[in-house]
C-alpha positions as CSV (number, residue, x, y, z in Angstrom):
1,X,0.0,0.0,0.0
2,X,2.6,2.5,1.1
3,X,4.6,1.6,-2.2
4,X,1.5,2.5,-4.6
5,X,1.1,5.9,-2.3
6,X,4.8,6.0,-2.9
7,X,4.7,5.7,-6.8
8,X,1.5,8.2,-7.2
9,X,4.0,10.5,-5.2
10,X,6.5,10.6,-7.6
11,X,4.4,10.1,-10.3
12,X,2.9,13.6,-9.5
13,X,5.9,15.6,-9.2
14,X,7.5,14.3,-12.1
15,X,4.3,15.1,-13.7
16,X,4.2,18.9,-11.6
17,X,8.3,19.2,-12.6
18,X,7.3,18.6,-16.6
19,X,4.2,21.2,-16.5
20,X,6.6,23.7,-14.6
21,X,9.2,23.3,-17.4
22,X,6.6,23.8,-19.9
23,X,5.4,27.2,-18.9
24,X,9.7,27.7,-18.1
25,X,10.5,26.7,-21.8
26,X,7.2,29.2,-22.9
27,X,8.1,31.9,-20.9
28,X,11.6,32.2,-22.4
29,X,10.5,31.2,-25.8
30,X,8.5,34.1,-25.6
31,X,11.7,36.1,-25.1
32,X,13.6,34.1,-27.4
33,X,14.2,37.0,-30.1
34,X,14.8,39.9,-27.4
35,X,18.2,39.5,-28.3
36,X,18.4,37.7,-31.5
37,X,19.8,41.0,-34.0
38,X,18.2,38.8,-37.4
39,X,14.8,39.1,-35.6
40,X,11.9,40.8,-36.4
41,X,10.1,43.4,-34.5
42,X,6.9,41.3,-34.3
43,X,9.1,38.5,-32.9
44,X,9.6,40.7,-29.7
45,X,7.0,42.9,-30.0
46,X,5.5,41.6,-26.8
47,X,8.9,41.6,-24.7
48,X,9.2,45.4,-25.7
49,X,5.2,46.0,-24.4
50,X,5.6,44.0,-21.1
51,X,8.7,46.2,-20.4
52,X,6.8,49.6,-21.6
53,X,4.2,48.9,-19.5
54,X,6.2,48.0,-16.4
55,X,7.8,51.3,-16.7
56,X,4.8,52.8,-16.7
57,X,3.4,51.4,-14.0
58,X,6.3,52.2,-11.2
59,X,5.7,54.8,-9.0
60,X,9.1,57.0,-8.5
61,X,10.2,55.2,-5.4
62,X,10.0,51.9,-7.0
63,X,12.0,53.3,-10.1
64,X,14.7,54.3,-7.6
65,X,14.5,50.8,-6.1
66,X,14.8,49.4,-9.5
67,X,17.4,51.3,-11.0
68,X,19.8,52.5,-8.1
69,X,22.9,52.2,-10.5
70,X,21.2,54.6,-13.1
71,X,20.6,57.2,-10.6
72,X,24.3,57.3,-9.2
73,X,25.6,57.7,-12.6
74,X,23.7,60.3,-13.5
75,X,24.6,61.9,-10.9
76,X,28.1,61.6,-12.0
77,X,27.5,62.4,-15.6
78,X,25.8,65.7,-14.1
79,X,28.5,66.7,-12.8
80,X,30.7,67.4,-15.5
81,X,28.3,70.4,-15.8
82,X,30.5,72.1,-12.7
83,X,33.2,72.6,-14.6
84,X,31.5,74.9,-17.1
85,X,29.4,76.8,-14.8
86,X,32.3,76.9,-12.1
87,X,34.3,78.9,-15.0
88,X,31.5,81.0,-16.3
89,X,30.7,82.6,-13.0
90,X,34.6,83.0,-12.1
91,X,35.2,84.7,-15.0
92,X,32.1,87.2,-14.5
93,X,33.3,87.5,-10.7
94,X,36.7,88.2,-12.2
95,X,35.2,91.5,-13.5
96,X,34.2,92.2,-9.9
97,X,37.1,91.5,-8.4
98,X,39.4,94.5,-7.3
99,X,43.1,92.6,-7.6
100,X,41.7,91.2,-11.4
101,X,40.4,94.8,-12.1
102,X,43.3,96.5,-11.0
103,X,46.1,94.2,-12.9
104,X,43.9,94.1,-16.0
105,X,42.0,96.8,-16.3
106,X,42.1,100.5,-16.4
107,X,41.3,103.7,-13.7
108,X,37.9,105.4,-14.5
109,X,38.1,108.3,-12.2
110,X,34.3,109.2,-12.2
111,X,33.9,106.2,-9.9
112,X,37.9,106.2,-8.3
113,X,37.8,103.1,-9.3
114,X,39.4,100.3,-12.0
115,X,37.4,98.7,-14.1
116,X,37.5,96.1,-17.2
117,X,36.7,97.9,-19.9
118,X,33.6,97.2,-21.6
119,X,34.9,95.4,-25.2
120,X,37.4,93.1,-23.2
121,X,34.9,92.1,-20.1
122,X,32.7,91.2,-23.1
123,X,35.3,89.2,-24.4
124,X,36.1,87.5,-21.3
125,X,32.3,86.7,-21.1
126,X,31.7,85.4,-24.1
127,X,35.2,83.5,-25.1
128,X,34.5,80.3,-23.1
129,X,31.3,79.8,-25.5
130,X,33.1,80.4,-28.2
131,X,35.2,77.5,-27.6
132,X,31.6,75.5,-26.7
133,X,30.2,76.4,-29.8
134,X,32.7,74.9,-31.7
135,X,32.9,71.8,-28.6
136,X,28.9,70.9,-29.6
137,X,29.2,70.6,-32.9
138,X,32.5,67.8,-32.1
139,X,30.0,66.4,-29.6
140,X,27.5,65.1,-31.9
141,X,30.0,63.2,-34.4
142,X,32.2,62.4,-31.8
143,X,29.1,60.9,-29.9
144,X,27.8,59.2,-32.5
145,X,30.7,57.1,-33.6
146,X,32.6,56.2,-30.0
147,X,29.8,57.2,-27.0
148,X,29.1,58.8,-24.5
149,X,31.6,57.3,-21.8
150,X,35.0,57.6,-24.6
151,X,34.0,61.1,-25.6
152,X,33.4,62.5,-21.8
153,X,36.6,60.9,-20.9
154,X,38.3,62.3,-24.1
155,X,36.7,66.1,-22.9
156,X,38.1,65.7,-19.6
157,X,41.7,65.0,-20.4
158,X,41.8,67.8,-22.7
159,X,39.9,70.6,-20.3
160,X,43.2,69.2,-17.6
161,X,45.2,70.4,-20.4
162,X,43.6,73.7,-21.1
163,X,43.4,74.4,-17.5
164,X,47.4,75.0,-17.6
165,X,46.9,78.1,-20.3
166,X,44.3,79.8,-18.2
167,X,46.2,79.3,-15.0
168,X,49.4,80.7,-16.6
169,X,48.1,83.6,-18.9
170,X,49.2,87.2,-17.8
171,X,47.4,89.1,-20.3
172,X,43.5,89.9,-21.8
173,X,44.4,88.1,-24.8
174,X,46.2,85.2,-23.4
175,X,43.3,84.6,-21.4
176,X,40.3,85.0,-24.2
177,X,42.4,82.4,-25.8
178,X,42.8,79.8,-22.9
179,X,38.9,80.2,-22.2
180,X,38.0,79.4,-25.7
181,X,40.6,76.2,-25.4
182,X,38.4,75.2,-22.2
183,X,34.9,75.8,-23.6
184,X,35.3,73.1,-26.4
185,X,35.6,70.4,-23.6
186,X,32.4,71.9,-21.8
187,X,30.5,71.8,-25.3
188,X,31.6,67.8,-25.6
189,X,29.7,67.6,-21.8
190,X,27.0,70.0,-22.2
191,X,25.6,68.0,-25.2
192,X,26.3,64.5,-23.4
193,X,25.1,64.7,-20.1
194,X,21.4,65.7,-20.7
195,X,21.1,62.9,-23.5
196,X,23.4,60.4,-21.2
197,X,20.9,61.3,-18.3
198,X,17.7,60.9,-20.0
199,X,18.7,57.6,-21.6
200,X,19.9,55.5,-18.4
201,X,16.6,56.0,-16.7
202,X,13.1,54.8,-16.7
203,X,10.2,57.1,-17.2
204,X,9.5,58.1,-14.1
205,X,13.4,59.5,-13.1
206,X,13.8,61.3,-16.4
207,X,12.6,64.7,-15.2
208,X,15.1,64.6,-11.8
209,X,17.8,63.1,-13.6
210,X,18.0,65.7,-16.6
211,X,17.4,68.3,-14.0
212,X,20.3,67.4,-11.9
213,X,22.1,69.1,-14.4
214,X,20.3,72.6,-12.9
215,X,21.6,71.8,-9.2
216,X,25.3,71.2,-10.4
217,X,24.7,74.5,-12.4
218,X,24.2,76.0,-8.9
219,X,26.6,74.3,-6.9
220,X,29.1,75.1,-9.5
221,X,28.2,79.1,-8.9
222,X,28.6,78.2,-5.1
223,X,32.0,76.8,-5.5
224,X,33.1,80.1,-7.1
225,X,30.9,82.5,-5.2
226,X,32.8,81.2,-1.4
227,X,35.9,81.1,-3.5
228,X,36.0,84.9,-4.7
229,X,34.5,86.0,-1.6
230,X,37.4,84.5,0.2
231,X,39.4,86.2,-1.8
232,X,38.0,89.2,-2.6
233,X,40.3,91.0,-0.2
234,X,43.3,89.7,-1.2
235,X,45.4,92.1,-3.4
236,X,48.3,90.4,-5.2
237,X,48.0,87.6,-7.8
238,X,46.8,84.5,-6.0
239,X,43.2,86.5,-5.9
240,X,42.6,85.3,-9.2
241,X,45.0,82.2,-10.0
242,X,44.1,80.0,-6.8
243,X,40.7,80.1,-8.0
244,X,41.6,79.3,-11.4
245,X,43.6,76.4,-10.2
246,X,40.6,74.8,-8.4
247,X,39.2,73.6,-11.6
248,X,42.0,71.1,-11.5
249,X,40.0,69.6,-8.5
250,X,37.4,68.0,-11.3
251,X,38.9,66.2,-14.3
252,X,40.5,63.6,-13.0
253,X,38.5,62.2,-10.4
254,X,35.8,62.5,-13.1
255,X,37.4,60.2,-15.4
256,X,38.2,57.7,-13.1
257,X,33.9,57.2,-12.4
258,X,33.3,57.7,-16.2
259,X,35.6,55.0,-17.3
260,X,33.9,52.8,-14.9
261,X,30.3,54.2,-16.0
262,X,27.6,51.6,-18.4
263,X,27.5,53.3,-22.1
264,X,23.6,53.8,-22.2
265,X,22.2,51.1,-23.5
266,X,20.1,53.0,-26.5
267,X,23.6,54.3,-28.1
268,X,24.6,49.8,-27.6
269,X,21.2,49.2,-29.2
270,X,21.4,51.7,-32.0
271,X,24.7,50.3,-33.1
272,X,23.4,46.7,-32.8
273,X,25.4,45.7,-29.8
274,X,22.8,44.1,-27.9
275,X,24.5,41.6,-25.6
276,X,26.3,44.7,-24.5
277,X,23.0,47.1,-24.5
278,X,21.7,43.9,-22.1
279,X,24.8,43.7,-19.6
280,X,24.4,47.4,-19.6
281,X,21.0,47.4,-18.3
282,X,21.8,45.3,-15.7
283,X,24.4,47.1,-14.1
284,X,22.3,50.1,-14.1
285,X,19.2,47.7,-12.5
286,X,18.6,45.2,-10.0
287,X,17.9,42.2,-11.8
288,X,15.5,40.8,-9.6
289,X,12.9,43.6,-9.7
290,X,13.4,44.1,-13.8
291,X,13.9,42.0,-17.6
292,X,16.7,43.0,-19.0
293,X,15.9,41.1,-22.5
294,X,12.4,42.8,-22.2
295,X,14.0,46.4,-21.8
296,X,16.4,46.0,-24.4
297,X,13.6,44.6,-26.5
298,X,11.6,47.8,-26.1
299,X,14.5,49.8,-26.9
300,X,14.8,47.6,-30.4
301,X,11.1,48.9,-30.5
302,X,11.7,52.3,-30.7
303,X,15.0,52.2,-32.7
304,X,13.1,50.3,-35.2
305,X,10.3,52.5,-35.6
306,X,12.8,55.6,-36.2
307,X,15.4,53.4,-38.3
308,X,16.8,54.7,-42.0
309,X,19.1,53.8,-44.5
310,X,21.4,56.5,-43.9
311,X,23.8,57.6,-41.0
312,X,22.6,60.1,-38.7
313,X,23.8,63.9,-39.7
314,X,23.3,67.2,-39.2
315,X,20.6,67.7,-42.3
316,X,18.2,65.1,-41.3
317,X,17.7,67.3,-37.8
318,X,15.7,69.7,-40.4
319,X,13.5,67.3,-42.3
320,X,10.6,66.4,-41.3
321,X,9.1,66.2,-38.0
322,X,12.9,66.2,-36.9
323,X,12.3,69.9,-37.5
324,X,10.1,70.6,-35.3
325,X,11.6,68.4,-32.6
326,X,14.8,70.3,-33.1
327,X,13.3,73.3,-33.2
328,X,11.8,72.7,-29.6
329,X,15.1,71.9,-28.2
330,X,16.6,74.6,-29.8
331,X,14.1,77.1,-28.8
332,X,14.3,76.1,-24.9
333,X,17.9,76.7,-25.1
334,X,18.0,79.6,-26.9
335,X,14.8,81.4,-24.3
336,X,17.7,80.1,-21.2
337,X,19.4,83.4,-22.3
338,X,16.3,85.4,-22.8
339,X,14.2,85.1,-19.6
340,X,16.3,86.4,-16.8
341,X,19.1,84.1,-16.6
342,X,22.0,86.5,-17.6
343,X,21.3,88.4,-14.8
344,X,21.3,85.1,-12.9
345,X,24.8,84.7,-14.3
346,X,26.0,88.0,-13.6
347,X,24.4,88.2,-10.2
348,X,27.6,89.6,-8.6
349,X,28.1,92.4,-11.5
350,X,24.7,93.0,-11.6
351,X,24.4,93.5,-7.6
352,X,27.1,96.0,-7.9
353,X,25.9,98.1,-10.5
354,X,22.8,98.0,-9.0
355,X,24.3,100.0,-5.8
356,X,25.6,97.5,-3.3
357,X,29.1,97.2,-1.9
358,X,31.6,94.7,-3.4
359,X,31.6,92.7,0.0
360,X,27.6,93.3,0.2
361,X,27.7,91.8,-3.8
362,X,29.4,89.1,-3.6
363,X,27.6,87.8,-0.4
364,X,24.0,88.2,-2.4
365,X,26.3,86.4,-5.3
366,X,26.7,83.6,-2.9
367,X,22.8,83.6,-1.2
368,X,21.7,83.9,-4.6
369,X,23.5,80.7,-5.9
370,X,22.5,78.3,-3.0
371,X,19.4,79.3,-3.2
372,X,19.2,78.5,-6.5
373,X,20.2,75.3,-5.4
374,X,17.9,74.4,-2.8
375,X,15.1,75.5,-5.4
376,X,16.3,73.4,-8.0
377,X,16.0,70.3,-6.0
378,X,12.5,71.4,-4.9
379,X,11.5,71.7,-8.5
380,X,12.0,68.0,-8.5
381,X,8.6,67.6,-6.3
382,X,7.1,70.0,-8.7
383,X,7.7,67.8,-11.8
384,X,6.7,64.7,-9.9
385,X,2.8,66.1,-10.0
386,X,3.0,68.8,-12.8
387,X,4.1,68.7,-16.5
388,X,7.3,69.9,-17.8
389,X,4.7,72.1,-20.3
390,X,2.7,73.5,-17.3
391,X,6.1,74.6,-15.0
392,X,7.5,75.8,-18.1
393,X,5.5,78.0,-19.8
394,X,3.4,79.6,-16.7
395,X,7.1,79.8,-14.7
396,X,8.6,81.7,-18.2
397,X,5.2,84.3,-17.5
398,X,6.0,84.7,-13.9
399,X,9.8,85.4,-14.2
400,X,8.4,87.6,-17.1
401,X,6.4,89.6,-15.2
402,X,9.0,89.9,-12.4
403,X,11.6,91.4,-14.8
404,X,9.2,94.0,-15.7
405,X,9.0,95.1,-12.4
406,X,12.8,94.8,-12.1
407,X,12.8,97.6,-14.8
408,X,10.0,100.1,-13.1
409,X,12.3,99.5,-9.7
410,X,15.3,100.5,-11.6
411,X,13.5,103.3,-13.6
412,X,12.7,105.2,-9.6
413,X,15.5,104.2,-7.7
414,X,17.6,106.9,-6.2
415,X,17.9,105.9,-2.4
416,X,20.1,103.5,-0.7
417,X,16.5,101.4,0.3
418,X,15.4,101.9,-3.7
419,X,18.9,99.7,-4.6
420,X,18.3,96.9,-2.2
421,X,14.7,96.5,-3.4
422,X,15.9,96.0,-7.2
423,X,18.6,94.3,-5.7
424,X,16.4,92.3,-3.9
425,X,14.2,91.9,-7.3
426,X,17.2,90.3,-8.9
427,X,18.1,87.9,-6.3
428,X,13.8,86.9,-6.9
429,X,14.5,86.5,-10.3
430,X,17.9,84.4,-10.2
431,X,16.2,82.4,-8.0
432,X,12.6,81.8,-9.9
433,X,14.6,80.9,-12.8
434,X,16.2,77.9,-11.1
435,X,12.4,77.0,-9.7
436,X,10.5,76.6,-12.8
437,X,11.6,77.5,-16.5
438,X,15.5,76.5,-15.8
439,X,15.1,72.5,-14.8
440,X,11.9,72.0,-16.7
441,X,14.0,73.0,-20.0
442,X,16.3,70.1,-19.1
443,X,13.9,67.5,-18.7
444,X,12.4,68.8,-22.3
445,X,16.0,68.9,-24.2
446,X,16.7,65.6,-23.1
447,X,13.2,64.0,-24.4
448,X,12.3,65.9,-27.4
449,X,14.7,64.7,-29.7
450,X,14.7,61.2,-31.6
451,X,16.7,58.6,-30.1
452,X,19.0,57.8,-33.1
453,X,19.1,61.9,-33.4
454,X,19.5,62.5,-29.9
455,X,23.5,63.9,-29.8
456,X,23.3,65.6,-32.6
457,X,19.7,67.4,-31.5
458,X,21.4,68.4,-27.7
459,X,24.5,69.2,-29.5
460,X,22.6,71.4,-31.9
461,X,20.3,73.2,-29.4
462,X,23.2,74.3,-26.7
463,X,25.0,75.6,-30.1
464,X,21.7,77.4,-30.4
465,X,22.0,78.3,-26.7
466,X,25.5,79.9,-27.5
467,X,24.9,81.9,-30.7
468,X,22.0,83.9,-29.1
469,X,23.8,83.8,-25.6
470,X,27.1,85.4,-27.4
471,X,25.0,88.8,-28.5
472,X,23.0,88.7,-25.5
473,X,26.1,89.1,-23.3
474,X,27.9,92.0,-25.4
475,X,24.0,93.4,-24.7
476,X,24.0,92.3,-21.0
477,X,27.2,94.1,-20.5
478,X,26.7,97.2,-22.1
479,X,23.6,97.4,-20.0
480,X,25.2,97.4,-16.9
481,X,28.3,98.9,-17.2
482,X,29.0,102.0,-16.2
483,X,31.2,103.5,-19.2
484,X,27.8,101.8,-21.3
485,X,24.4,102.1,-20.8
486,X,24.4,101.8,-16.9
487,X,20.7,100.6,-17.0
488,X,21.2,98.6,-13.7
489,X,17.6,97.5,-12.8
490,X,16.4,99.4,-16.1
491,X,17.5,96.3,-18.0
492,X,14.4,94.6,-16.6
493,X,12.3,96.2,-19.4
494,X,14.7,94.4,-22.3
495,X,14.7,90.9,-20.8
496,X,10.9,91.1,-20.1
497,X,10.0,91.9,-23.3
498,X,12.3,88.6,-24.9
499,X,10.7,86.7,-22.1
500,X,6.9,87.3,-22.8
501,X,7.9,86.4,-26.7
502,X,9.2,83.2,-25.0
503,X,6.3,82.2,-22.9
504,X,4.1,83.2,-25.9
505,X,6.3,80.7,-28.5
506,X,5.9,78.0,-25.4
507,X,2.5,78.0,-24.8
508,X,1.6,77.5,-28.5
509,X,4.6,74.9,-29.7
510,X,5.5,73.2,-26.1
511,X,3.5,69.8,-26.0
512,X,3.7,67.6,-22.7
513,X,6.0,64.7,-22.8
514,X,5.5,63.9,-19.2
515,X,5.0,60.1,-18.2
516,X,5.5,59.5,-22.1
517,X,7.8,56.7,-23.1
518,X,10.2,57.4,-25.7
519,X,7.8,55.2,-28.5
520,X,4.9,57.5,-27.5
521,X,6.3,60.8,-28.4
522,X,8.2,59.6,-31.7
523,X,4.3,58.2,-32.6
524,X,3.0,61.9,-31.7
525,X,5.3,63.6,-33.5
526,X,5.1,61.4,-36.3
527,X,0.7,61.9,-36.1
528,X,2.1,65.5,-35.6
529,X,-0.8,66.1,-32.9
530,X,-1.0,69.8,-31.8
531,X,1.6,70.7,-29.1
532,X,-1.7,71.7,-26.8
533,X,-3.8,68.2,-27.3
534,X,-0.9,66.2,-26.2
535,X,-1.9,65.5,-22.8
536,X,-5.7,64.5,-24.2
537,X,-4.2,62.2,-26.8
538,X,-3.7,58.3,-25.6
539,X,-1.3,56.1,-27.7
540,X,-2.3,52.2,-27.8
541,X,0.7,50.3,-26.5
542,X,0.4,48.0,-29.5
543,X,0.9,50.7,-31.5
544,X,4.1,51.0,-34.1
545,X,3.1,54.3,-35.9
């Protein structure tokens, strides 16, 4: 008896074990093609949904949980941003600073005081994007061909370089030349890290990923703001060539992390190294809580749907619906320098012209940038419950409106109180920049674009960025300068009038892209659905076009 019970016993596992390798051997059939490059889209069509959907379903907690690795290295890719904003706010504290104005510039005895003259404190403002003009357009190319990872790394050993030239230079010239040296390696991370960023993370961590970039912004203007303010007293040379020399602090250990960084796995999957896009994913993951064949399949997905015959370039970005993508990303960039955040950048300059002391300035400098900051990272709770459209375009009217009231301050100030309270309006406006327009134009620039596109299209748009930045600081500077237009708070009036044209372009051309996966917006595009009916307008997950 106890032998029969014995034989039905096995009997039934063996019988449980063969219906439990069944549904095994289904399952990965099922999954088979996810990584088979001669497959076709239908065979893992439904690997690329279950991993769409699973995206869209986390909440951002569980998108942390699931992709720890992705959020430390963006982090790190975000960095590199420091370097750029570290130098562009030293070199406009520079014109602030009395050792650097009394070594390179000249006496103006209406205000007993030295000053850089207006041409070369224009040239010192604008050579570092020069050089990151010409950086972005090697970014894309460069990008392209070798990723992300080799061309940061190559940007980074070449800014150690350039460093030496800056740190060394004892003239004007010497010094327009070493900051255009330096601002080609910013344009190579300037164009990278957004993409990088919005590439390594699931749907939910796009928008505080891309807008880490913001906060590294800030802490980069912190970095120099303590530094200068330091040294503000300080009357012989090391005022100006210690804090050059701190930029050595950043390359290096950079490079080490970046070499060690996962390429993102859509540049592996683009250039049909999926075995490599796979491993990638799971070192950015925890493979327990995610399907790394399934994800890579859904990146096949969306590569597919935007494949060609021909390489990527520069023309295609204006054919098309790739022109209107492009010009989104271009247009974001470009408003940056239109809706109040030159004055952000020349906070210090700006503080003194509009009446403060030099200690009193670069204090306000220094406020101004960690507030920024702290703002920036509460933006990130802002974007988890509003869209990038919504912060965007109804922060661009409020800064807006806050720059024309910059200008009436500036238009009636004649008392010590008057000059704190447009003081006061600029530190506002620095700081509302950071809040809402500022990050929200990183999330966009780093989802607009096409995936196969996407180097070329950031590399294109901070060019943008730079061409209308380059005028707008000869402009800025004449402003504000006393031997030019000494507008002080006046200048309110210009830079609200650029931003209303900005908040009008947004709110008719901006769609939302928020809790979109990157297949959703290339199939809106492609319907080309109003910017304004986005949100309305649902997308079938089965959907290829």
């Amino acid at each position: 008896m106890s032998e029969t019970k014995d034989l039905e016993l096995k009997t039934g596992l063996q019988h449980g074990d063969f219906q439990h390798s069944e549904v095994e051997a289904e399952r990965r059939g099922s999954h088979a093609y996810d990584l088979d490059k001669t497959a076709k889209v239908s065979d893992y069509k439904a690997g690329a949904i279950e991993a769409e959907n699973a995206e869209h379903n986390m909440t951002v907690l569980e998108a942390v949980r699931a992709y720890p690795m992705a959020s430390f290295w963006a982090f790190v890719m975000s960095f590199t941003i420091i370097m750029e904003s570290y130098d562009v706010f030293l070199c406009n504290n520079f014109v602030a600073l009395p050792a650097f104005k009394k070594n390179f510039g000249v006496y103006d005895a209406s205000i007993d005081d030295y000053v850089i003259v207006t041409q070369w404190q224009s040239a010192l403002q604008v050579s570092g994007q020069l050089g990151a003009l010409i950086g972005v357009f090697l970014a894309g190319p460069l990008t392209s061909r070798i990723g992300y990872r080799y061309a940061t790394l190559t940007g980074l050993m070449l800014l150690n370089a350039f460093i030496f030239v800056f740190f060394f230079a004892e003239s004007m010239p010497v010094i327009f030349v070493a900051q255009i040296l330096e601002g080609m390696p910013w344009g190579i991370f300037i164009a990278n890290a957004p993409a990088y960023c919005s590439e390594i993370v699931p749907i939910q961590l796009r928008a505080p990923a891309t807008q880490m970039l913001q906060m590294f912004w800030a802490i980069g203007s912190i970095i120099v703001g303590a530094v200068t303010y330091v040294y503000n007293p300080v009357e012989d040379p090391s005022a100006w060539k210690v804090p050059i020399a701190i930029q050595w602090m950043f390359p290096t250990p950079l490079a080490v992390l970046i070499f060690f960084a996962p390429e993102s796995p859509w540049w592996l999957v683009r250039k049909g190294r999926l075995e490599e896009a796979a491993k990638s994913v799971g070192r950015l993951g925890r493979k327990s809580a995610l399907n790394v064949s399934e994800t890579v399949a859904m990146m096949r997905r969306v590569i597919e749907l935007e494949k060609t015959e021909k390489e990527p370039s520069h023309l295609e970005l204006f054919k098309g619906t790739d022109l209107y993508r492009t010009a989104i990303v271009c247009g974001v960039y470009a408003a940056q320098n239109l809706t109040g955040n030159l004055i952000a950048n020349q906070a210090v300059y700006f503080f003194r012209q509009a009446g403060t002391s030099v200690n009193t300035a670069f204090a306000l400098g220094l406020i101004t940038s960690a507030l920024q900051m702290i703002f920036v990272m509460l933006s990130w709770i802002l974007t988890t419950y509003l869209g990038r459209r919504t912060i965007y375009v109804w922060g661009t009217l409020i800064n807006t409106i806050f720059l024309v009231a910059l200008g009436i301050a500036g238009s009636v100030a004649t008392s010590t109180a008057e000059n704190n309270a447009v003081a006061a309006l600029g530190l506002i406006i620095s700081v509302g920049f950071t809040f809402g327009p500022a990050p929200a134009s990183w999330v966009i620039i780093g989802e607009t674009s096409a995936i196969r596109l996407r180097p070329l299209t950031t590399g294109m748009g901070r060019a943008t960025y730079y061409i209308v930045e380059i005028p707008c600081i000869f402009l800025a500077s004449y402003m504000l300068n006393p031997t030019g237009g000494n507008l002080a708070g006046r200048c309110g009036y210009v830079w609200g009038a650029t931003g209303f044209l900005c908040f009008l372009t947004a709110y008719f051309f901006l769609p939302e892209m928020k809790d979109r996966s990157y297949r959703e917006i290339d199939i809106l595009f492609n319907r080309r659905v109003p910017a304004r009916k986005w949100k309305q307008t649902e997308i079938d997950v089965k959907d290829d076009e």
